[in-house]
Biotite code that builds the C-alpha atoms (Angstrom):
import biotite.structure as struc

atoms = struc.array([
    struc.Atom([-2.330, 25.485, -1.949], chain_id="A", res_id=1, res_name="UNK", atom_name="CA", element="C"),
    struc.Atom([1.360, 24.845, -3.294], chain_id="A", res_id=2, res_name="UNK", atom_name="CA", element="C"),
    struc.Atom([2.013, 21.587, -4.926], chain_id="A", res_id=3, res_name="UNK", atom_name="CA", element="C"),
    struc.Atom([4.775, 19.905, -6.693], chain_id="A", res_id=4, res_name="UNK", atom_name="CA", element="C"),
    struc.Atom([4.076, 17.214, -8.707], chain_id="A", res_id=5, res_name="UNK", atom_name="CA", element="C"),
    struc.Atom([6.849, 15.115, -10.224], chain_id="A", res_id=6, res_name="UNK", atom_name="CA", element="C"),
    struc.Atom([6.464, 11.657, -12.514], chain_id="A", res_id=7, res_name="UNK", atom_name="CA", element="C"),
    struc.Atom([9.264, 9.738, -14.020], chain_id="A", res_id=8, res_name="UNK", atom_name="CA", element="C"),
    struc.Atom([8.393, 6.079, -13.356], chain_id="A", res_id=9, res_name="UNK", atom_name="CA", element="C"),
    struc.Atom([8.152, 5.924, -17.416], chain_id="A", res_id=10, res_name="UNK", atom_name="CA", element="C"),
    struc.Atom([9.726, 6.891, -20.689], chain_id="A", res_id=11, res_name="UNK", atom_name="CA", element="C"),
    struc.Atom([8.402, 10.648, -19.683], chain_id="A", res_id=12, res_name="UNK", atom_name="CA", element="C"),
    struc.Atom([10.086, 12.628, -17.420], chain_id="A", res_id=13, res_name="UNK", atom_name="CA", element="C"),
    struc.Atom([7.151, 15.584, -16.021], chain_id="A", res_id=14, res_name="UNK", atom_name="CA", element="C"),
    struc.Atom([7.246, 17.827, -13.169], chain_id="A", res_id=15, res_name="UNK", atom_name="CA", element="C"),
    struc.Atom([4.338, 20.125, -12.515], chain_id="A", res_id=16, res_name="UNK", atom_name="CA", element="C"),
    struc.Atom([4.148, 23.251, -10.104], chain_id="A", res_id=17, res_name="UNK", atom_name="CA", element="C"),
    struc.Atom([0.648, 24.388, -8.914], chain_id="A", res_id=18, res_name="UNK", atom_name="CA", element="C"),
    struc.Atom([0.340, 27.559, -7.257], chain_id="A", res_id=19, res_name="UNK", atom_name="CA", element="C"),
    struc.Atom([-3.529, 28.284, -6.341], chain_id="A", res_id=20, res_name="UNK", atom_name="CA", element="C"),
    struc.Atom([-4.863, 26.264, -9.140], chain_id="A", res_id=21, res_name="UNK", atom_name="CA", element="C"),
    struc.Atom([-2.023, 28.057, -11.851], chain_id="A", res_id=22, res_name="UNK", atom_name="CA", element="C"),
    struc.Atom([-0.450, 24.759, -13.252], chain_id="A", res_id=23, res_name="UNK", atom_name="CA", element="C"),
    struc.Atom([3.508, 25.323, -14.310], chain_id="A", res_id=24, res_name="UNK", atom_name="CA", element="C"),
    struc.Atom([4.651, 21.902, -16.186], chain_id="A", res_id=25, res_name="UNK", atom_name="CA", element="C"),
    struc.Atom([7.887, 20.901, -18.163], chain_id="A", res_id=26, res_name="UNK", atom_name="CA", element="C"),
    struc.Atom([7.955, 17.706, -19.682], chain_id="A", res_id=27, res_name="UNK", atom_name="CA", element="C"),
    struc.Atom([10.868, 15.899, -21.402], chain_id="A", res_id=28, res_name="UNK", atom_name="CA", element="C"),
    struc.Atom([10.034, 12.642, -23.731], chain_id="A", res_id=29, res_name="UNK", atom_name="CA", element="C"),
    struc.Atom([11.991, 10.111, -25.880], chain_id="A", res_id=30, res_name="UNK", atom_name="CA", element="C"),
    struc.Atom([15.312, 12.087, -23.959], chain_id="A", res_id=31, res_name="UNK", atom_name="CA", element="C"),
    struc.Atom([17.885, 9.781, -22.768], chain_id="A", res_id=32, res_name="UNK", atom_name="CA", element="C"),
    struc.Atom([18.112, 9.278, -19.325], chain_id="A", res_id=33, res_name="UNK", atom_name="CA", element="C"),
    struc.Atom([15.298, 12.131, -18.502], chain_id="A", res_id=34, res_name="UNK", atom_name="CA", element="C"),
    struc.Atom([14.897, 11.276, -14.883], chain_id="A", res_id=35, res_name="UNK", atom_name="CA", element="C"),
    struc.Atom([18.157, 12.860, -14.338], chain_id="A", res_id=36, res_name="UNK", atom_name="CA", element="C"),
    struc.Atom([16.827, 16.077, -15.280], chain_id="A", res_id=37, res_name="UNK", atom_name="CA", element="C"),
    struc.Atom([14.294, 16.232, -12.522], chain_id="A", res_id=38, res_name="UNK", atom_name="CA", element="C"),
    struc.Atom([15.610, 19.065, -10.114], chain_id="A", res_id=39, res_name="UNK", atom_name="CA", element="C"),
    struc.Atom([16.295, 21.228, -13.156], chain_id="A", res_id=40, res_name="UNK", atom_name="CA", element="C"),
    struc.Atom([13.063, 21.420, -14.094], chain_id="A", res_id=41, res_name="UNK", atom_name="CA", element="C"),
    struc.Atom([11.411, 21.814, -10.501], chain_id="A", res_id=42, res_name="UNK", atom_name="CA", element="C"),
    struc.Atom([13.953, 24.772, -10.374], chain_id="A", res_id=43, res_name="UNK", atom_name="CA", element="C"),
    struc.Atom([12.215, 26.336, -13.761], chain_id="A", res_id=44, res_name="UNK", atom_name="CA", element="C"),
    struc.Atom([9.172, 25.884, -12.470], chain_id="A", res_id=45, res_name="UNK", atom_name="CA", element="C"),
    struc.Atom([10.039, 27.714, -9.184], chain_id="A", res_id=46, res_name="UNK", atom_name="CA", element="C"),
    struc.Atom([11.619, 30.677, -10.895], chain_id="A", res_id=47, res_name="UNK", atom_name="CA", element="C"),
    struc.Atom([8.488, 31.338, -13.066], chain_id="A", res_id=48, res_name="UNK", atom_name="CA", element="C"),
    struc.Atom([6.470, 31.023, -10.265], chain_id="A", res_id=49, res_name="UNK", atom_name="CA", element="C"),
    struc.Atom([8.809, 33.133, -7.676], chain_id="A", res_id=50, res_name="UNK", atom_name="CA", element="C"),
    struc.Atom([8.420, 30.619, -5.119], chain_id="A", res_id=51, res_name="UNK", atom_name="CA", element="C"),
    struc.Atom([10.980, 28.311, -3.337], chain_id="A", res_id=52, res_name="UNK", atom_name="CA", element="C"),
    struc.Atom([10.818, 24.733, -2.476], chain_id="A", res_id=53, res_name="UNK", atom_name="CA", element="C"),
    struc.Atom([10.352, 25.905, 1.445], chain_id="A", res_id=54, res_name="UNK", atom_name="CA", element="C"),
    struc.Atom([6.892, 27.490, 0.396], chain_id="A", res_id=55, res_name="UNK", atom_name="CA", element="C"),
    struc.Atom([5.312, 24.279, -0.784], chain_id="A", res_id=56, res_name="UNK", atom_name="CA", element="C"),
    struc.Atom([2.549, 22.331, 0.738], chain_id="A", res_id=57, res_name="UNK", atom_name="CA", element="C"),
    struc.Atom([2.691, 19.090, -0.445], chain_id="A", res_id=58, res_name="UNK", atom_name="CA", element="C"),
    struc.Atom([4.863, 16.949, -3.017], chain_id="A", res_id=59, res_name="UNK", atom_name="CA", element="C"),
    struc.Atom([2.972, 14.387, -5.095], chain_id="A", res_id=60, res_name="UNK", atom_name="CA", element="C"),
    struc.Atom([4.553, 11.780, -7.035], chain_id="A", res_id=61, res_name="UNK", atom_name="CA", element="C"),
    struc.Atom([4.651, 8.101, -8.335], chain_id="A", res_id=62, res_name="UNK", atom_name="CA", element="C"),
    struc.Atom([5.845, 5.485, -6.899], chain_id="A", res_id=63, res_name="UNK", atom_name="CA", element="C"),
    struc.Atom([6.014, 3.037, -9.466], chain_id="A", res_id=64, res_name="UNK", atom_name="CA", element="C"),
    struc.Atom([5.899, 0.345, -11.185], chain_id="A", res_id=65, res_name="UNK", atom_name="CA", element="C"),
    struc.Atom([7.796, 1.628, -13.785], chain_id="A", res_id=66, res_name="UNK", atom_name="CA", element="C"),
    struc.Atom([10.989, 1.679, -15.036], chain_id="A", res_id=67, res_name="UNK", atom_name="CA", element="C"),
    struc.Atom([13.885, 0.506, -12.342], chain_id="A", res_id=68, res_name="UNK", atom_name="CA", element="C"),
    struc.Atom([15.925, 4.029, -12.915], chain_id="A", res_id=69, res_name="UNK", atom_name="CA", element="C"),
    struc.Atom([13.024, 5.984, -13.077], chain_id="A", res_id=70, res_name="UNK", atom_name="CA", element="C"),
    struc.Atom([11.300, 4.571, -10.056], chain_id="A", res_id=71, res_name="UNK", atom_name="CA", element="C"),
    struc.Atom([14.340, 5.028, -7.891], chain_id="A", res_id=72, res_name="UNK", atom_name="CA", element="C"),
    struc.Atom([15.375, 8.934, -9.463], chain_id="A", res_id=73, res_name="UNK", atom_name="CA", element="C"),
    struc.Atom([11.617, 10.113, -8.486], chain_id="A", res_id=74, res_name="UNK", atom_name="CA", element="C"),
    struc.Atom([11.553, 8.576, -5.199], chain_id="A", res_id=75, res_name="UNK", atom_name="CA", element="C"),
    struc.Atom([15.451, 9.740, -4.498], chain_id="A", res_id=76, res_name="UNK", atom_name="CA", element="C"),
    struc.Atom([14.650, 12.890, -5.689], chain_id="A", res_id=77, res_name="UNK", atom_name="CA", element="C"),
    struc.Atom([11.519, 12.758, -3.646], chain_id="A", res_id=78, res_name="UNK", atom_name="CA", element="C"),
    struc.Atom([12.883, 11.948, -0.287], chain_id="A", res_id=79, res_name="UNK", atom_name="CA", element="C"),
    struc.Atom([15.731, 14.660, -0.860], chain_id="A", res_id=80, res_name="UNK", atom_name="CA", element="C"),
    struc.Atom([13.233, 17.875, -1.155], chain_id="A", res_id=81, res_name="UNK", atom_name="CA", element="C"),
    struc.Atom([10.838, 16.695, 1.678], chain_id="A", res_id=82, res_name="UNK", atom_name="CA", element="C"),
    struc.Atom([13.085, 16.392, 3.934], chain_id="A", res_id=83, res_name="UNK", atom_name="CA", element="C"),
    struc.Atom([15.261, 19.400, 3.112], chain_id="A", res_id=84, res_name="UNK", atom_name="CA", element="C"),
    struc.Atom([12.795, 21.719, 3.451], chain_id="A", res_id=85, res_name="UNK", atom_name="CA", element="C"),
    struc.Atom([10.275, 19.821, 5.695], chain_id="A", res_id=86, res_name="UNK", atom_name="CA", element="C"),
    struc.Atom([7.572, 19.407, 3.375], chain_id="A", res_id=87, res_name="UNK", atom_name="CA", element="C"),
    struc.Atom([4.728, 16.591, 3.145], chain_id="A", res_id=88, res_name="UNK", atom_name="CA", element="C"),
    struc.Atom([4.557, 14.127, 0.348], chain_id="A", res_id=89, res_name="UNK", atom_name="CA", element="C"),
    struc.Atom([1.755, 12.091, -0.984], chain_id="A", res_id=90, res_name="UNK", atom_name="CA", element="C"),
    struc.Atom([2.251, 9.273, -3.399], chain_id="A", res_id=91, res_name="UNK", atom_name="CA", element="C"),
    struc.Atom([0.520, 7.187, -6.152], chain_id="A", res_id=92, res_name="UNK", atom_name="CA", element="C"),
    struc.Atom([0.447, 3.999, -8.567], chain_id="A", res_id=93, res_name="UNK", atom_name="CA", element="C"),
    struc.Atom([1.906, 5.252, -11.979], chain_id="A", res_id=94, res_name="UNK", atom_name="CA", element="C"),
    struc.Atom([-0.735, 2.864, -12.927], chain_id="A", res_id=95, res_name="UNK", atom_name="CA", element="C"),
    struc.Atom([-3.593, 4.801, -11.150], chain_id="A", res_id=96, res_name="UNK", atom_name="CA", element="C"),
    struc.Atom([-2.238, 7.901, -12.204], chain_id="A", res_id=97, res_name="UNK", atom_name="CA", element="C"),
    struc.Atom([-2.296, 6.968, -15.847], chain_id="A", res_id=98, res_name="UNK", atom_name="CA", element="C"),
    struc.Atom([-6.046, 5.229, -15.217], chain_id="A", res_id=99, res_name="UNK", atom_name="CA", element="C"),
    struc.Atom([-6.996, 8.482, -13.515], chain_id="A", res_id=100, res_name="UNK", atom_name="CA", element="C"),
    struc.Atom([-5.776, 10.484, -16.443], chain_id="A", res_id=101, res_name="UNK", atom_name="CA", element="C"),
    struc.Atom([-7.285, 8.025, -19.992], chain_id="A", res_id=102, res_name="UNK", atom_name="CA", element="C"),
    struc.Atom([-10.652, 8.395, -17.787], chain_id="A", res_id=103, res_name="UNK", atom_name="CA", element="C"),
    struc.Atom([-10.724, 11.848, -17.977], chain_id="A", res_id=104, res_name="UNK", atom_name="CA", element="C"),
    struc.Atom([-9.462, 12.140, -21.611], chain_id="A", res_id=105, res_name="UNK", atom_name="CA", element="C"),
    struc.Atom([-11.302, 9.175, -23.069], chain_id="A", res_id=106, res_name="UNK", atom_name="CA", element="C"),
    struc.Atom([-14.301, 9.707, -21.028], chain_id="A", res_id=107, res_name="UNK", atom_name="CA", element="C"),
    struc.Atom([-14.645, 5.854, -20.833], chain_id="A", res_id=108, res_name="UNK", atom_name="CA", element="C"),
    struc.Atom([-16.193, 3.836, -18.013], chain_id="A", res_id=109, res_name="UNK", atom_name="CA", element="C"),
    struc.Atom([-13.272, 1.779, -17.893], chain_id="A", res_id=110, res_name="UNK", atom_name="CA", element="C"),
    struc.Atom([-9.366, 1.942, -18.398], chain_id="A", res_id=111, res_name="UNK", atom_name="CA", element="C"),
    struc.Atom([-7.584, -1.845, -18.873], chain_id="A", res_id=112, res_name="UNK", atom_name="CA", element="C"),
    struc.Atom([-3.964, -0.103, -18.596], chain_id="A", res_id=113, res_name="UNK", atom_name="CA", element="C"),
    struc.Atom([-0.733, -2.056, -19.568], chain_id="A", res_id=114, res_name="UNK", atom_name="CA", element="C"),
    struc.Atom([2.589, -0.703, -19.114], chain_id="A", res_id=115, res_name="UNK", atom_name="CA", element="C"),
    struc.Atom([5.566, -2.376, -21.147], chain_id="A", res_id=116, res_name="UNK", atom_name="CA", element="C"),
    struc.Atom([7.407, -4.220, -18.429], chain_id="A", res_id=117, res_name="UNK", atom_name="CA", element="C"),
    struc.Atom([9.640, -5.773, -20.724], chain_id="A", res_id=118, res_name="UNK", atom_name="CA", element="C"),
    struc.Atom([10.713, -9.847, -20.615], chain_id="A", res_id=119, res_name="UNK", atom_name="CA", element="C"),
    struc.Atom([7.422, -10.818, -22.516], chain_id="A", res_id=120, res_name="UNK", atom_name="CA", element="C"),
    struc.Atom([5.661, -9.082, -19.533], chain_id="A", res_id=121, res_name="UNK", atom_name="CA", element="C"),
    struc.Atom([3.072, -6.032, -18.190], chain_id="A", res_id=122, res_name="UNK", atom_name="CA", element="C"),
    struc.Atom([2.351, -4.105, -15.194], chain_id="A", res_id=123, res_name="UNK", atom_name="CA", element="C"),
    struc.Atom([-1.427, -4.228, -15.349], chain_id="A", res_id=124, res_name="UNK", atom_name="CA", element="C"),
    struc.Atom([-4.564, -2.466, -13.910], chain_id="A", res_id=125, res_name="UNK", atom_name="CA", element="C"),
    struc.Atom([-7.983, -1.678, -14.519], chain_id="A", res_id=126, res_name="UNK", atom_name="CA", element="C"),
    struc.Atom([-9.379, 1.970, -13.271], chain_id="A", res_id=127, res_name="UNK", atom_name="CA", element="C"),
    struc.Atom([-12.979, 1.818, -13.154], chain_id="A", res_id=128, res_name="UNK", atom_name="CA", element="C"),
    struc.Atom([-15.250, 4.585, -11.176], chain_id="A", res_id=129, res_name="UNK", atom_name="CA", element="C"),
    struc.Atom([-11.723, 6.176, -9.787], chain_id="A", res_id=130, res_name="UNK", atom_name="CA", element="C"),
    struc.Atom([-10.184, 2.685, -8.318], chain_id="A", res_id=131, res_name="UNK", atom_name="CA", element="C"),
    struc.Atom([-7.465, 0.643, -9.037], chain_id="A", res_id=132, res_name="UNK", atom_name="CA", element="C"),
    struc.Atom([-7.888, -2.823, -8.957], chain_id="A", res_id=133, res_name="UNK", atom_name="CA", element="C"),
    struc.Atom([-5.545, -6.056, -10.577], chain_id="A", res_id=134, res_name="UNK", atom_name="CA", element="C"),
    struc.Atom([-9.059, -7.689, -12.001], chain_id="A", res_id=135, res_name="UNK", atom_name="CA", element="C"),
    struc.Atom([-8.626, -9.807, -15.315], chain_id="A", res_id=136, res_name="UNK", atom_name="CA", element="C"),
    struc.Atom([-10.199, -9.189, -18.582], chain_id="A", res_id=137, res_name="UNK", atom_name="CA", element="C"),
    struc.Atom([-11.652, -12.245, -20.404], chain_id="A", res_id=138, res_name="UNK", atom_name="CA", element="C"),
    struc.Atom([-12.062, -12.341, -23.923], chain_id="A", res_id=139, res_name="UNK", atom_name="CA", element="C"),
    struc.Atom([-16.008, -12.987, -24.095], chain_id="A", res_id=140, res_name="UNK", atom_name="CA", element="C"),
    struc.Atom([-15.608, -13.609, -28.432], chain_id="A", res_id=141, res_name="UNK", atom_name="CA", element="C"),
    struc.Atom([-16.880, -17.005, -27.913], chain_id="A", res_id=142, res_name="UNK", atom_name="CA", element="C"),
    struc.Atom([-20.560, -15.373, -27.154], chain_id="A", res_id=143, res_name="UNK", atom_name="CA", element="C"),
    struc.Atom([-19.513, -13.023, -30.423], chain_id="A", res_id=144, res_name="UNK", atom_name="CA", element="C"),
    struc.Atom([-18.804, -10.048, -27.938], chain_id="A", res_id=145, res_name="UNK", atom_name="CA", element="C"),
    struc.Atom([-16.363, -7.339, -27.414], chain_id="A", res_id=146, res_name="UNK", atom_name="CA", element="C"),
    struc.Atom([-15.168, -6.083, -24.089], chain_id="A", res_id=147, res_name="UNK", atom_name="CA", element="C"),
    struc.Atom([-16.624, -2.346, -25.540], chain_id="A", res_id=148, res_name="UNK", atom_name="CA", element="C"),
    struc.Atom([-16.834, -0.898, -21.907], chain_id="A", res_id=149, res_name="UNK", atom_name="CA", element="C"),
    struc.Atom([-13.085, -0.705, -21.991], chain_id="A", res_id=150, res_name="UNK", atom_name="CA", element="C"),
    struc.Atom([-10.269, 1.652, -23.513], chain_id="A", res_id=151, res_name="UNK", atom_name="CA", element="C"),
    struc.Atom([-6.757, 0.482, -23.238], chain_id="A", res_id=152, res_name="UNK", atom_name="CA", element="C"),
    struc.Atom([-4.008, 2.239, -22.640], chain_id="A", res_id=153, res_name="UNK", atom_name="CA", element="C"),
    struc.Atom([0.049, 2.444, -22.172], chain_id="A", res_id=154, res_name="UNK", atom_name="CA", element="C"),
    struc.Atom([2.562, 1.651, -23.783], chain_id="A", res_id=155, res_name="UNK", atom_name="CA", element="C"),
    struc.Atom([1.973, -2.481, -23.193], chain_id="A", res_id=156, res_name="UNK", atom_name="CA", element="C"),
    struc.Atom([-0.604, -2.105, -25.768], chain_id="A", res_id=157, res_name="UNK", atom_name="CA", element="C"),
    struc.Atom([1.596, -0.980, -28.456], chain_id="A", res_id=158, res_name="UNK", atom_name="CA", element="C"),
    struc.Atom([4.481, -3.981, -27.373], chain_id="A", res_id=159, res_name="UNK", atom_name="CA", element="C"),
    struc.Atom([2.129, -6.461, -27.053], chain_id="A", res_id=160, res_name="UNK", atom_name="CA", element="C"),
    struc.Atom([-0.721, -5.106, -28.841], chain_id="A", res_id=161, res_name="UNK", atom_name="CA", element="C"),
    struc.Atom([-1.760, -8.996, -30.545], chain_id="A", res_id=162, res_name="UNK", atom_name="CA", element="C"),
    struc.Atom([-1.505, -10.828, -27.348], chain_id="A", res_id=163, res_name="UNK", atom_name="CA", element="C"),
    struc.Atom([-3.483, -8.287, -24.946], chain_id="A", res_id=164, res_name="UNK", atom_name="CA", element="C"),
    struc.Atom([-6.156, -7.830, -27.988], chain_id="A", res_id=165, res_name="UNK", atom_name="CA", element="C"),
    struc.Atom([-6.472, -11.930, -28.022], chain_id="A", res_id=166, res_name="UNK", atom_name="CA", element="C"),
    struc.Atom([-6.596, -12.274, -24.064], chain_id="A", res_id=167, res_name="UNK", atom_name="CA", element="C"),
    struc.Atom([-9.192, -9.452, -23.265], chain_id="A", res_id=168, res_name="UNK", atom_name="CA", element="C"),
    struc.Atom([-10.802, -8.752, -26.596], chain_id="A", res_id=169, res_name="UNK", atom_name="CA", element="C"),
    struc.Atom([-10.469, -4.895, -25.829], chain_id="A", res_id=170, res_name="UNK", atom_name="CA", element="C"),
    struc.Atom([-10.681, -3.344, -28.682], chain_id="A", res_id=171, res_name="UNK", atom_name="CA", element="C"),
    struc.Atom([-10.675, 0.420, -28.032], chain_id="A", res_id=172, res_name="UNK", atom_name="CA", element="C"),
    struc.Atom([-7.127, 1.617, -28.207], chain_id="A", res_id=173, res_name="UNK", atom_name="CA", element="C"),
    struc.Atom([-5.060, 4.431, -27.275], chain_id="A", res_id=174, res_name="UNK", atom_name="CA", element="C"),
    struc.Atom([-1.019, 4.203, -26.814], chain_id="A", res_id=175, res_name="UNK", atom_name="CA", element="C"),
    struc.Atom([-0.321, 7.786, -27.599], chain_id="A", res_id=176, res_name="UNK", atom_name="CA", element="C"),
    struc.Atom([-1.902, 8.752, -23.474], chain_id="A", res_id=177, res_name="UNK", atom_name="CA", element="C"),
    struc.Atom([1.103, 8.739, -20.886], chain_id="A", res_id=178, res_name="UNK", atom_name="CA", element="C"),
    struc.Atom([1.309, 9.376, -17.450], chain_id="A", res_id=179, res_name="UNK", atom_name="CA", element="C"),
    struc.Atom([1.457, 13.260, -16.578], chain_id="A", res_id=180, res_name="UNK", atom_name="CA", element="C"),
    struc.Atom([2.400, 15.425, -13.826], chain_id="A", res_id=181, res_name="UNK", atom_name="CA", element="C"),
    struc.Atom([-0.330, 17.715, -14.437], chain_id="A", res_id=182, res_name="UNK", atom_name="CA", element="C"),
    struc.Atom([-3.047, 15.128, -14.065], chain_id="A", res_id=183, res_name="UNK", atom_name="CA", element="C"),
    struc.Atom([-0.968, 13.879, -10.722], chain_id="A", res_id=184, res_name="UNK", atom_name="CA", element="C"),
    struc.Atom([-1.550, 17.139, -9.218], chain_id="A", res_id=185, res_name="UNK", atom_name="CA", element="C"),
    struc.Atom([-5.659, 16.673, -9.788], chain_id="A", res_id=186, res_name="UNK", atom_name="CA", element="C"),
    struc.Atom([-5.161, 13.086, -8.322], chain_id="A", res_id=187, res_name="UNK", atom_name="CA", element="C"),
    struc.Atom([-3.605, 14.774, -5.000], chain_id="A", res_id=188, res_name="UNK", atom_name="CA", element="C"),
    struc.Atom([-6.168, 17.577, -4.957], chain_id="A", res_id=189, res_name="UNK", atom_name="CA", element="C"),
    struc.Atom([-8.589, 14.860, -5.153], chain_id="A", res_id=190, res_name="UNK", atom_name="CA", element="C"),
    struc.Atom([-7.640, 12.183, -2.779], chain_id="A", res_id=191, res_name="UNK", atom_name="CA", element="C"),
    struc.Atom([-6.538, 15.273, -0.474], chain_id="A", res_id=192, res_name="UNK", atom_name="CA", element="C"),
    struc.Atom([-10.155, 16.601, -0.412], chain_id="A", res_id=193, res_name="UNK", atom_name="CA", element="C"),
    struc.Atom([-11.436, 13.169, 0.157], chain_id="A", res_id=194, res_name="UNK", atom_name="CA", element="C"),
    struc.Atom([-9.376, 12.866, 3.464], chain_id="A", res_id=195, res_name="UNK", atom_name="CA", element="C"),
    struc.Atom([-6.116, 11.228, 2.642], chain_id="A", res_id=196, res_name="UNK", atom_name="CA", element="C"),
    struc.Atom([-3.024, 12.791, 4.242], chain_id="A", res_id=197, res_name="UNK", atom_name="CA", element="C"),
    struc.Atom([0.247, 13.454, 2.859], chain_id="A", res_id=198, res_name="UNK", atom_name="CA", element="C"),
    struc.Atom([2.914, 12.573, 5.191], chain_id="A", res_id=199, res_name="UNK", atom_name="CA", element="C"),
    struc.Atom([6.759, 13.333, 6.598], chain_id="A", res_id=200, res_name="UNK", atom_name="CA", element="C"),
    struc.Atom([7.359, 9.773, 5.806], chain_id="A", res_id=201, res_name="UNK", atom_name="CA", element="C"),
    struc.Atom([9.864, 8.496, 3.669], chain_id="A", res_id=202, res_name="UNK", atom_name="CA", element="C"),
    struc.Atom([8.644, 8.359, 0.151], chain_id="A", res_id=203, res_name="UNK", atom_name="CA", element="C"),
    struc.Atom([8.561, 4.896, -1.021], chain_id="A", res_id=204, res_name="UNK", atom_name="CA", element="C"),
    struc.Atom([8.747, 3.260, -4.497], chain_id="A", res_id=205, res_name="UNK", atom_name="CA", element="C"),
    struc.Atom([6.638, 0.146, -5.628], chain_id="A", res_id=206, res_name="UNK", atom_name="CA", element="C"),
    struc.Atom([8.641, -2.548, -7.182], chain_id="A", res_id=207, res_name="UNK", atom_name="CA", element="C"),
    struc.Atom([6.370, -5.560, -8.337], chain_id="A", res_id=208, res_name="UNK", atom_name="CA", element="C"),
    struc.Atom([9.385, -7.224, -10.073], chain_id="A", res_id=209, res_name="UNK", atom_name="CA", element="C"),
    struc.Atom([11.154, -9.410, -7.059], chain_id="A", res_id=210, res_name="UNK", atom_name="CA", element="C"),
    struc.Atom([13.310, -11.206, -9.897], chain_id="A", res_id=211, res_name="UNK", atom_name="CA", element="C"),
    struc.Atom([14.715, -9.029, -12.736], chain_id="A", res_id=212, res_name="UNK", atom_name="CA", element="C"),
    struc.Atom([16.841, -12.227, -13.961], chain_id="A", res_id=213, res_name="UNK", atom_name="CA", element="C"),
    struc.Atom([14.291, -14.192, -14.232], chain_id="A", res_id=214, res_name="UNK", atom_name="CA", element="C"),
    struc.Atom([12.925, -15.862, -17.453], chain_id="A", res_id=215, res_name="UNK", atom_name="CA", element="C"),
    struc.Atom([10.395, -14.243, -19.946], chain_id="A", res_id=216, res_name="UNK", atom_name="CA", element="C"),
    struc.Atom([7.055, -15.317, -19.715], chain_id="A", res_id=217, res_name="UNK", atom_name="CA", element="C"),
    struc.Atom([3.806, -14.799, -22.072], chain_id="A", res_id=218, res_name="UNK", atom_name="CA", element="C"),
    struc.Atom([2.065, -11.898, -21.570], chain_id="A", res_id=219, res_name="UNK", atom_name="CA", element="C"),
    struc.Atom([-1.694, -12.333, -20.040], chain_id="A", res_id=220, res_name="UNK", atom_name="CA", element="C"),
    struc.Atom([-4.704, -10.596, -18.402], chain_id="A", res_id=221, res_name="UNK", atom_name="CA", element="C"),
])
């Protein structure tokens, strides 16, 4: 199987070619305005792999949240090669993807992840046993506990790192993980086998911002 995988819902910009379980991957960080620099690197990865977009299988890629530019480049992008060259795509949560990935890494049973969403605020999710769920963390220090099942990750942690600390009394920490394109092709070889479909439908992005004018609020979990 022939997959593209592309992620630039974040401050990383990652596109990943796998050709029969060979992974190809270019990844651009702390560049400015990276997102634009998506369909030069799918066309690297294609030359090294001397194949063309018309030989793929399926596209993966996130939908979001993320940032507003980024979100709307990958899907953009997205939309533009499936439907040039008929291929089916298959999207994700940037927050599952980045869940998916600290699991494997950390090896922890669960991943409270926080991306920076700016205006005092986070896009949060926990992974736990490969789902995605919105569930809130309490701190349980009154009962002189930790929440040590968790690891937290993304780069809300580093932002914010006093306030989510306070509210969920994770203390396990790891801001240096970021979403990757390489792990996003393992999610879609995954939720593939387990019988989802990738489809000719328009990609679509996930905005959970309605208002981007309105006022900051505290940060909880």
């Amino acid at each position: 199987m022939k997959i593209l995988a592309i992620d630039t819902c974040t401050e990383i910009t990652s596109v990943t070619l796998c050709v029969d379980g060979k992974k190809l991957t270019r990844v651009l960080r702390d560049v400015p305005k990276s997102s634009g620099h998506i369909l030069a690197l799918c066309d690297e990865v294609f030359q090294e792999a001397s194949i063309s977009l018309v030989d793929l299988d399926v596209i993966a890629y996130t939908k979001g949240p993320g940032a507003f530019t980024g979100v709307r480049m990958c899907i953009g992008v997205v939309q533009g090669l499936s439907l040039a060259a008929d291929v089916p795509t298959i999207g994700f949560s940037t927050l599952e993807l980045l869940g998916y990935r600290a699991s494997a890494k950390l090896k922890h049973y669960a991943i409270a992840i926080a991306l920076d969403a700016r205006m005092g605020e986070v896009y949060w999710g926990v992974y736990r046993d490969g789902v995605l769920s919105n569930e809130k963390i309490c701190n349980p220090s009154a009962v002189g506990k930790l929440n040590s099942e968790f690891a937290g990750v993304g780069s809300g942690w580093s932002v914010y790192e006093d306030e989510l600390r306070s509210a969920s009394g994770v203390e396990r920490i790891d801001t240096e993980l970021f979403p990757k394109s390489s792990s996003l092709i393992d999610l879609a070889y995954e939720a593939l086998k387990s019988g989802s479909v990738a489809s000719f439908e328009l990609a679509q992005p996930t905005y959970l911002r309605n208002n981007v004018a309105q006022k900051s609020k505290k940060v909880s979990v």
